[in-house]
N, C-alpha and C positions, 0 to 999 in steps of 0.2 A: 621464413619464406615457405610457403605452402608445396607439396607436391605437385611436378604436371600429370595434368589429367592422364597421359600416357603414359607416362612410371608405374601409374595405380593400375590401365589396363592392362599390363602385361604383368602385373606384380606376381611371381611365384612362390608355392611354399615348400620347401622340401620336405616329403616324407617318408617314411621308419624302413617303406621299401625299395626306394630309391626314385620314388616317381613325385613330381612334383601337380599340388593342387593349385589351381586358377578357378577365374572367377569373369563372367565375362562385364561388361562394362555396359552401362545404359547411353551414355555419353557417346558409346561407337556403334552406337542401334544403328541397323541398317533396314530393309522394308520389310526383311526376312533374316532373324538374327541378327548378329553383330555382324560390321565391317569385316569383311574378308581379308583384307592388308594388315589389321588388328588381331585375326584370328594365325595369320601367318607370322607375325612377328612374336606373338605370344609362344607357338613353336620354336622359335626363332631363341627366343630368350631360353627356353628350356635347355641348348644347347649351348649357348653362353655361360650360361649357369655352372656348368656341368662339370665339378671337380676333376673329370677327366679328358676336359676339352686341350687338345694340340692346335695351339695355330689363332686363326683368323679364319672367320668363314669367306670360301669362295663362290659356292653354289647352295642355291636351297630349291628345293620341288614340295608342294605342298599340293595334295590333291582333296579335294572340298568332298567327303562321301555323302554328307548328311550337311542342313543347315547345325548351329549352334542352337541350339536351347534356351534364354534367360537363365543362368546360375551359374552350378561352379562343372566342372570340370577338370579329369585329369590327363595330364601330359606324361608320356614314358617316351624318355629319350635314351638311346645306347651307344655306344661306340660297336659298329659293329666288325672293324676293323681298324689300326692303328700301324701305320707305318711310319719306317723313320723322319720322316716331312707330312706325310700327308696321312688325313682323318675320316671314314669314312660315317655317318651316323644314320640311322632306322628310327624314327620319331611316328608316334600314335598318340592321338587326343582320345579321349574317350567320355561319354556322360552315361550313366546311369548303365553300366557294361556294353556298353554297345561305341563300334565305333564312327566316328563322324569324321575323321581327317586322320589320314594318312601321309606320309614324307619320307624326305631324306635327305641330309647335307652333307656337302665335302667342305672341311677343315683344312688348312693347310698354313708351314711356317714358310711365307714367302721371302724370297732371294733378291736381292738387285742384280737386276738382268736389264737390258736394252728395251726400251718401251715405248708405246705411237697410241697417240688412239687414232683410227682410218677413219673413223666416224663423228665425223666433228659439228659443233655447234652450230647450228644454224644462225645468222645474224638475224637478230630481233631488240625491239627497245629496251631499254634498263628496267629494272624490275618496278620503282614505283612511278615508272612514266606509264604503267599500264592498268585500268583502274580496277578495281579491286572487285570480285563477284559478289553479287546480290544474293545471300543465300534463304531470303526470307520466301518458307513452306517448304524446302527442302529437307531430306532425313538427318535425321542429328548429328551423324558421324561427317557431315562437313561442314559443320562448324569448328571443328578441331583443326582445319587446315585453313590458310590463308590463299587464297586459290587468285591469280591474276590471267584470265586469258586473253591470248594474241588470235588463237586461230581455231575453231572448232568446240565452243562453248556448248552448252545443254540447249538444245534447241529453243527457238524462241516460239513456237509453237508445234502440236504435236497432229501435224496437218498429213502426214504419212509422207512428204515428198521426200524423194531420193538427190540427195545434195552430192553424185557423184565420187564423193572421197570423204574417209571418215578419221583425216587427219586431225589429230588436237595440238596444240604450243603452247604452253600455260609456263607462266612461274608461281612456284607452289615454296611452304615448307608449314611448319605444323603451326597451329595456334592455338598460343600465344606460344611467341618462341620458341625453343628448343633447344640448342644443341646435338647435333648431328651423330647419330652412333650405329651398328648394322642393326640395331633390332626397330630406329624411326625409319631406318632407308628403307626394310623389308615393308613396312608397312608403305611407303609413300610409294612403292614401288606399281602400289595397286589404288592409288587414288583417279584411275581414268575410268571414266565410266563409259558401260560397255558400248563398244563403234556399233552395231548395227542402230543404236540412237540417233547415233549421228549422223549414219551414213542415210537412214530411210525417218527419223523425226516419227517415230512410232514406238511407243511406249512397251514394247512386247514383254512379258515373262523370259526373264534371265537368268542365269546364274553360273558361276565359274564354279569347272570342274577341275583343275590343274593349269598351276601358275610355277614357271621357273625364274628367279633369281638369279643375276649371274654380277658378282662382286667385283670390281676391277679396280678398286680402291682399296688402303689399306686403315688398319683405326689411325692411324698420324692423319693422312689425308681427312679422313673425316672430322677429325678435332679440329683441322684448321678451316674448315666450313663453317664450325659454329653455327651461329642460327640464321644463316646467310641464306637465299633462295637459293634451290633448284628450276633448273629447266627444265621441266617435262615434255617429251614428243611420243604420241601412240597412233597410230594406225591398224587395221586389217590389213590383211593377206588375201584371205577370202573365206565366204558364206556359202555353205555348202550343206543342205539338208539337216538342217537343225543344231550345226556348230558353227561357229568361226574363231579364228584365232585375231590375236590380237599383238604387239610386238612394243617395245617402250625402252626407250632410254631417258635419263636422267642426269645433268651434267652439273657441274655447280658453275657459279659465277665469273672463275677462271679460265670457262671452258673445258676442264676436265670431266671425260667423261665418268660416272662414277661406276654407274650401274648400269644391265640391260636386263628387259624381262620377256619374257612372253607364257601367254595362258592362252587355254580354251576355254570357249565357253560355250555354253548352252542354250540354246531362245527356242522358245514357242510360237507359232501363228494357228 
C-alpha cells in the first residue's frame, strides 16, 4: 500500500545538528506557497519527532513570517524548558537562512481529571446525507480534503455582497482517508478559508499571520476517530483595519469536541 500524500508532506529528515530537513509538497500548493495547515503541521511533526518530546501536545501557535518557497526547508525545534508534567518548545522554519515561521508548543503528560466540553455540537445531518463539494478550478491543496458543507460554503459568486455572518458547518477529514493523529488535526485545523470571503463574497488578498491550536483530546481519542469526519465550525469576531480574527472548533462524530483554534489574519482593499 502506497504512502498518504500527507505522510510524504510533513516527512522529516533528521540532521547531524539536531534540526530536521523538509520539503514542502506540490499536492498542498496553496495561491501563494503551500497550505498553511500543512506548513503548521510539518512544524508540528518536528516536535513529535523529537527524541526529547514529554507528553502529548496541548497547544501549538505558529506565526506565518514569510510565505513558503517551492523546496526544501529547515525546521529547529527545542525543548526550551522541561518540567516534571509539562514541556515547553521554541520551533523555527527556515529556507535559504532566512526565517519564514516562527512558534511554540506546550507538551504535556495528562491526568484523569473531571472533564465537560461547554461547547457542544451543534445538531446538523449525518455526514454522507450532506453532498459532497465540487472542487473543480479550485488550488490543489483541497483536494486532499473531503469537504461536506451544511452552512457557509465558498461563495457562489464573487459579487462583493455582505451576507451578514461569516459562519461555515462543514464535515471535513483528509482525502482519501486517513487516520486521525495531532500532526492531520493540526493541519485540518486550518482548512476554513478565510471569513471575510464569506462574510463580503469578495476575493481580496489574504494571508495568515498567527494561528493557535488548542488540543483537548488525547492520542487514544484520536486513534478512535480513525478516518471518521470532523465537524468543523469557524466564524469571525471582527474586521478591523486590515485584520480580522477568525475562531474554530472541530468535534468528531461523537460530539466530542477535539480541538479549538483561532488565527489572524491579514486582507488587503
Amino acid at each position: 500500500m502506497s504512502r498518504h500524500a500527507f505522510d510524504d508532506a510533513i516527512a522529516l529528515t533528521a540532521q547531524s545538528d539536531g534540526s530536521w530537513l523538509g520539503h514542502t509538497s506540490p499536492v498542498y500548493a496553496n495561491m501563494v506557497g503551500p497550505f498553511g495547515g500543512v506548513t503548521a503541521a510539518q512544524a508540528m511533526n518536528a516536535v513529535l519527532q523529537h527524541p526529547q518530546r514529554l507528553g502529548e501536545p496541548v497547544a501549538l501557535t505558529v506565526n506565518f513570517a514569510a510565505a513558503l518557497a517551492d523546496g526544501p526547508f529547515t525546521v529547529q525545534a527545542r525543548p526550551a524548558r522541561t518540567n516534571r508534567s509539562t514541556q515547553h518548545w521554541v520551533i523555527e522554519v527556515l529556507q535559504q537562512g532566512q526565517t519564514v515561521l516562527t512558534g511554540t508548543a506546550f507538551t504535556a503528560l495528562r491526568r484523569d481529571t473531571w472533564s465537560a466540553d461547554e461547547h457542544t455540537m451543534p445538531v446538523v445531518p449525518r455526514p454522507l446525507d450532506v453532498p459532497l463539494l465540487e472542487r473543480a478550478g479550485r488550488v490543489e491543496w483541497i483536494n486532499r480534503y473531503e469537504m461536506r458543507f451544511m452552512e457557509g460554503d465558498f461563495p457562489a459568486a464573487w459579487d462583493g455582497r455582505d451576507h451578514g455572518i461569516s459562519r461555515t458547518r462543514l464535515w471535513v477529514r483528509d482525502n482519501p482517508p486517513r487516520p486521525l493523529d495531532f500532526a492531520s488535526l493540526t493541519a485540518l485545523s486550518d482548512v476554513f478559508f478565510p471569513r471575510i470571503w464569506r462574510r463580503r463574497a469578495s476575493p481580496v488578498p489574504i494571508g495568515t499571520v498567527s494561528m493557535t491550536v488548542y488540543f483537548h483530546a488525547d492520542a487514544a481519542r484520536l486513534r478512535d476517530v480513525g478516518t471518521g469526519y470532523l465537524l468543523g465550525q469557524a466564524q469571525a469576531q471582527a474586521f478591523h483595519r486590515g485584520y480580522f480574527d477568525q475562531t474554530a472548533q472541530l468535534w468528531n462524530e461523537a460530539g466530542e469536541l477535539l480541538v479549538t483554534t483561532h488565527q489572524i489574519v491579514y486582507y488587503k482593499e
